[in-house]
SERO-4910 file (N, C-alpha, C, O; in steps of 0.05 Angstrom, whole numbers):
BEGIN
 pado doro    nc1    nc2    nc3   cac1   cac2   cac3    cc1    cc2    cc3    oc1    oc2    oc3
  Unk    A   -421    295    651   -421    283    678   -402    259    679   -393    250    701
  Unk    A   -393    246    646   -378    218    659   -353    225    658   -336    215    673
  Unk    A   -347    242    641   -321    258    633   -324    282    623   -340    300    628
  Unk    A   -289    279    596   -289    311    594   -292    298    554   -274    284    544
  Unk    A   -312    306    541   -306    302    511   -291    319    497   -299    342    494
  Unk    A   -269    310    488   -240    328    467   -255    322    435   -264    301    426
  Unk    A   -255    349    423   -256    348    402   -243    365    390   -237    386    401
  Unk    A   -233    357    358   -214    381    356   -200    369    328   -207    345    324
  Unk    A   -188    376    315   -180    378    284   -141    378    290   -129    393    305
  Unk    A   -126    354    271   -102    350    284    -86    353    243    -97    342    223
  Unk    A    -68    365    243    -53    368    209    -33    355    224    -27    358    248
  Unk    A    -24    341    206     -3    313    212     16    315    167      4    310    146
  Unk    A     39    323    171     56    311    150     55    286    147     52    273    168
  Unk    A     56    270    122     60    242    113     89    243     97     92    256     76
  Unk    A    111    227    110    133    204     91    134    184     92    138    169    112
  Unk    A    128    177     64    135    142     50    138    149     27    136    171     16
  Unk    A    143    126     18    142    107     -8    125    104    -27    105     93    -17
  Unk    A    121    108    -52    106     91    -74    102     71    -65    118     66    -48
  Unk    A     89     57    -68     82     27    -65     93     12    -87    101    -11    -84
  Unk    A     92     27   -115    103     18   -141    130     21   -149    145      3   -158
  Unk    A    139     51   -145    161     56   -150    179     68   -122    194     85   -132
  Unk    A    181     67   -106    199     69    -89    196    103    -87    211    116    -72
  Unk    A    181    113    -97    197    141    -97    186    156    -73    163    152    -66
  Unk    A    203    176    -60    200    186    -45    165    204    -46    161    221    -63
  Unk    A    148    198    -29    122    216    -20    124    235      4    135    228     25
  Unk    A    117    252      1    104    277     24     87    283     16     84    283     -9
  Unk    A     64    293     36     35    299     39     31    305     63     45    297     82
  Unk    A     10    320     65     -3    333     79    -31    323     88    -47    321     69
  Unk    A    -42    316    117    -72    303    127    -75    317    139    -57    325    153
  Unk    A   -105    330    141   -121    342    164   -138    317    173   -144    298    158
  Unk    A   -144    318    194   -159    296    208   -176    316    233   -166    336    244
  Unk    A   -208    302    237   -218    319    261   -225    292    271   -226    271    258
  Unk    A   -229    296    297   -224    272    319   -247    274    347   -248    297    355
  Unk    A   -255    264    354   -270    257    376   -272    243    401   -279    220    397
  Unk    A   -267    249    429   -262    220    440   -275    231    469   -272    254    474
  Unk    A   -289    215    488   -283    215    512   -272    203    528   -273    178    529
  Unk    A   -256    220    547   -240    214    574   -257    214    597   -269    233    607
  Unk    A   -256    194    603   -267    183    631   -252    196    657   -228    200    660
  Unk    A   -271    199    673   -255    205    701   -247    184    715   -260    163    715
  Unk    A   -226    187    726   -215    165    745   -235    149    763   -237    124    763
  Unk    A   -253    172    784   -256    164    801   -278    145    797   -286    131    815
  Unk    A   -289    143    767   -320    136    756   -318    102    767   -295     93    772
  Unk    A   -339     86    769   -336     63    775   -315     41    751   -316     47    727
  Unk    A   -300     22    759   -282     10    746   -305    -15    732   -303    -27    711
  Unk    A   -321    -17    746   -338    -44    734   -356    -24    706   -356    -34    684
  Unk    A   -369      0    712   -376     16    687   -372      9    657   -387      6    637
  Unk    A   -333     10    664   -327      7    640   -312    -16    634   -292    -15    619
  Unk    A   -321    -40    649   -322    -68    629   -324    -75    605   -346    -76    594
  Unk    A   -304    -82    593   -298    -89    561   -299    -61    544   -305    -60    520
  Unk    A   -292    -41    556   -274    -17    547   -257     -4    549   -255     20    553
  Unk    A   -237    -30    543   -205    -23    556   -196     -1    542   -178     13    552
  Unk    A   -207      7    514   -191     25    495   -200     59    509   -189     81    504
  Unk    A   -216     55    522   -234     77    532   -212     98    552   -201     91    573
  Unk    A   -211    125    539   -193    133    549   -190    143    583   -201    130    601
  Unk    A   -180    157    587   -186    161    628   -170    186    637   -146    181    639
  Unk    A   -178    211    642   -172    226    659   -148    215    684   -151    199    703
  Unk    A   -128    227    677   -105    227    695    -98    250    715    -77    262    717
  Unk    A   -129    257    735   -121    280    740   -131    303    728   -155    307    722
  Unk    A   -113    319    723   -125    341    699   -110    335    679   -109    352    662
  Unk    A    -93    310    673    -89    314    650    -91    287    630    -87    264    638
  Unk    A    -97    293    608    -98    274    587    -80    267    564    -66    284    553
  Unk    A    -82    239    556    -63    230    529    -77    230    508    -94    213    506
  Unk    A    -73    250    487    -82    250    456    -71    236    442    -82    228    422
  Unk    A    -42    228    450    -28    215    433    -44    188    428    -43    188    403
  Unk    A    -57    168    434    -68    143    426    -95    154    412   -107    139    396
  Unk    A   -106    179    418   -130    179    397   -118    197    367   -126    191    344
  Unk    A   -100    216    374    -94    218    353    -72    204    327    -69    217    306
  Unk    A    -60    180    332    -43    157    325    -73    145    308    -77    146    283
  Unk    A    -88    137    326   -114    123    309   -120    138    295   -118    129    272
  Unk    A   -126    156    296   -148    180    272   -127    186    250   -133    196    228
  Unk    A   -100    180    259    -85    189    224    -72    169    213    -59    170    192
  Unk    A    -77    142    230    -69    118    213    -99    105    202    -96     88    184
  Unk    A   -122    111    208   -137    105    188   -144    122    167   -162    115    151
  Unk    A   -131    147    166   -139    159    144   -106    150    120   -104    163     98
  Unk    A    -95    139    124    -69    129    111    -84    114     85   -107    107     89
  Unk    A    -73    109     58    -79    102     43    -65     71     42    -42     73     52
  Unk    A    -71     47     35    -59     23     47    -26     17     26     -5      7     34
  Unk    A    -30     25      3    -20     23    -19    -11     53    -28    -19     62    -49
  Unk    A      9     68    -10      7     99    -31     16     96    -56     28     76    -64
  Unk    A      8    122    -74     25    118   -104     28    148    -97     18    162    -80
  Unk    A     51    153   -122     55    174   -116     37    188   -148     34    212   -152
  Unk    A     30    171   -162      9    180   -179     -9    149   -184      1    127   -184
  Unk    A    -44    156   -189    -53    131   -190    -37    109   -223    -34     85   -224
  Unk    A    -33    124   -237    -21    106   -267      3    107   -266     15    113   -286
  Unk    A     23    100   -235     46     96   -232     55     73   -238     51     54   -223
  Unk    A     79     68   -277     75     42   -271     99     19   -257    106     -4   -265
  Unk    A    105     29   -239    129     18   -217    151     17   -225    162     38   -233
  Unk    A    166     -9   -225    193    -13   -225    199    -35   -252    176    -43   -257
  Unk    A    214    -45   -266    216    -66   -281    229    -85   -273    251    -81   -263
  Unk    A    220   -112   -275    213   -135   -267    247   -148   -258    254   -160   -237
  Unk    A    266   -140   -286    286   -153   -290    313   -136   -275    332   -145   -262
  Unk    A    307   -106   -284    327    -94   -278    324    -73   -255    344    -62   -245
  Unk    A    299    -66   -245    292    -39   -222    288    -20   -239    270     -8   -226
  Unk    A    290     -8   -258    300     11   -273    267     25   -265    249      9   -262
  Unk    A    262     50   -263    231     65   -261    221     75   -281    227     98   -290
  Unk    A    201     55   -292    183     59   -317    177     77   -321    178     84   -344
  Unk    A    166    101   -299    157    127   -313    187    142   -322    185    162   -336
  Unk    A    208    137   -316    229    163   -327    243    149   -350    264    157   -360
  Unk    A    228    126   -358    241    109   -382    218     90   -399    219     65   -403
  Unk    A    190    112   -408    174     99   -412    176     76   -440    156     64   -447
  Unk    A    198     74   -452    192     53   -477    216     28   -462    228      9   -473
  Unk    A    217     37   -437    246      9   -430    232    -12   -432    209    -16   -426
  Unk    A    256    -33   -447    251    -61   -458    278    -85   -449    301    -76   -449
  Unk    A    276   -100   -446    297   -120   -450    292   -139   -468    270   -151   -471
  Unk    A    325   -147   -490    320   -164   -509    312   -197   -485    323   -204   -464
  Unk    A    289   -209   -503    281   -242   -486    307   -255   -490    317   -256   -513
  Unk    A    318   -266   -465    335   -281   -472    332   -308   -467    318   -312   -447
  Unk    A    342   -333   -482    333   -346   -468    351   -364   -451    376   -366   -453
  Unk    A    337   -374   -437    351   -392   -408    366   -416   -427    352   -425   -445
  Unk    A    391   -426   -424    405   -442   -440    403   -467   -422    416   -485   -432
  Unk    A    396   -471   -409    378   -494   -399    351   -509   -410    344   -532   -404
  Unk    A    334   -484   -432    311   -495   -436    320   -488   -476    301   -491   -492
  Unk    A    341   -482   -487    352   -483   -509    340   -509   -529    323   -513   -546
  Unk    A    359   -522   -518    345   -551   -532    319   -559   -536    311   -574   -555
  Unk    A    300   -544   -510    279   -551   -519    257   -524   -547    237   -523   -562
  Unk    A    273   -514   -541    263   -488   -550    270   -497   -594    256   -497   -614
  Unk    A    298   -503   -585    300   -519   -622    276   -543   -624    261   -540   -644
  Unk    A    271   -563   -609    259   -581   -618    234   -567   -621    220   -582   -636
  Unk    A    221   -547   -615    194   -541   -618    191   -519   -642    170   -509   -650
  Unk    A    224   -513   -656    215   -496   -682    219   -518   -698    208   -519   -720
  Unk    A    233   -538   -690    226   -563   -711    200   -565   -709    189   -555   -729
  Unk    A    185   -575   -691    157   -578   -702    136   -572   -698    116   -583   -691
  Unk    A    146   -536   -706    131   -519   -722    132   -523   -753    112   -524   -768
  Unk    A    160   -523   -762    162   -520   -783    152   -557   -802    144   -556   -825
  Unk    A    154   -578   -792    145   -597   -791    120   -597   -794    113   -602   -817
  Unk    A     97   -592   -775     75   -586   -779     60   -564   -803     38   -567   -814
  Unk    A     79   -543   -806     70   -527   -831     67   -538   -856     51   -534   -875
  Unk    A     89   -555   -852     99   -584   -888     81   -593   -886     68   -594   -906
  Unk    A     66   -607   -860     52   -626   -862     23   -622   -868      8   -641   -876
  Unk    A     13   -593   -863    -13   -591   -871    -10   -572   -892    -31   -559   -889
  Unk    A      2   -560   -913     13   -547   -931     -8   -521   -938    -14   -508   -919
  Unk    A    -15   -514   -958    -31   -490   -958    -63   -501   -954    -65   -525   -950
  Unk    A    -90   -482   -956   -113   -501   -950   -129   -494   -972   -128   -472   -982
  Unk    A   -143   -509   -980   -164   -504  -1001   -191   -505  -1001   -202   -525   -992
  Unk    A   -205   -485  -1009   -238   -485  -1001   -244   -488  -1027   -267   -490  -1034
***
């Protein structure tokens, strides 16, 4: 009597991204959906504080805003394109899964050099100084 209720099942393709590694995703969503459309002529005060509430145009109606909702909450927030994807590396981009032992030699910053000698000084300083231990 207030409208017309659409129900009905919508397959929607997915493209993106890894979230980790950039790599290209496709997939496939079924989604089933529910909504009523209001008739025009129904009272306008009725539907106070239900602006989202859809409305008979006539004989015809827009799916497009119920079905946009129903397949962006079934979206995953973070895709992977596998869950133990382990992304990108830090230094160079390079993609960990097609180069699982990649490493870079530590280099170090020649700005923090100097400090880096004074602290194998005393290491080795401190080793003299408490020498072997005896129980």
């Amino acid at each position: 009597m207030e409208g017309v209720l659409v129900t009905g099942t919508a397959q929607a393709v997915l493209d993106g991204e890894c979230a980790r590694c950039l790599e290209v995703l496709r997939d496939e969503t079924v989604v089933d959906f529910q909504e009523l459309f209001f008739y025009e002529e129904r009272d306008a005060g009725a539907l106070d504080g239900d602006d989202d509430a859809g409305r008979l145009e006539g004989d015809l109606l827009d799916l497009e805003p119920v079905l946009r909702d129903t397949v962006v909450l079934t979206l995953p927030f973070q895709p992977l394109c596998r869950d133990d994807c382990p992304g990108l590396c830090a230094e160079c981009g390079a993609r960990l899964a097609d180069e699982p032992d990649h490493q870079h030699d530590e280099a170090l910053d020649p700005r923090w050099a100097a400090l880096h000698g004074l602290a194998d000084q005393t290491d080795r300083a401190h080793s003299r100084d408490t020498g072997p231990t005896e129980e």
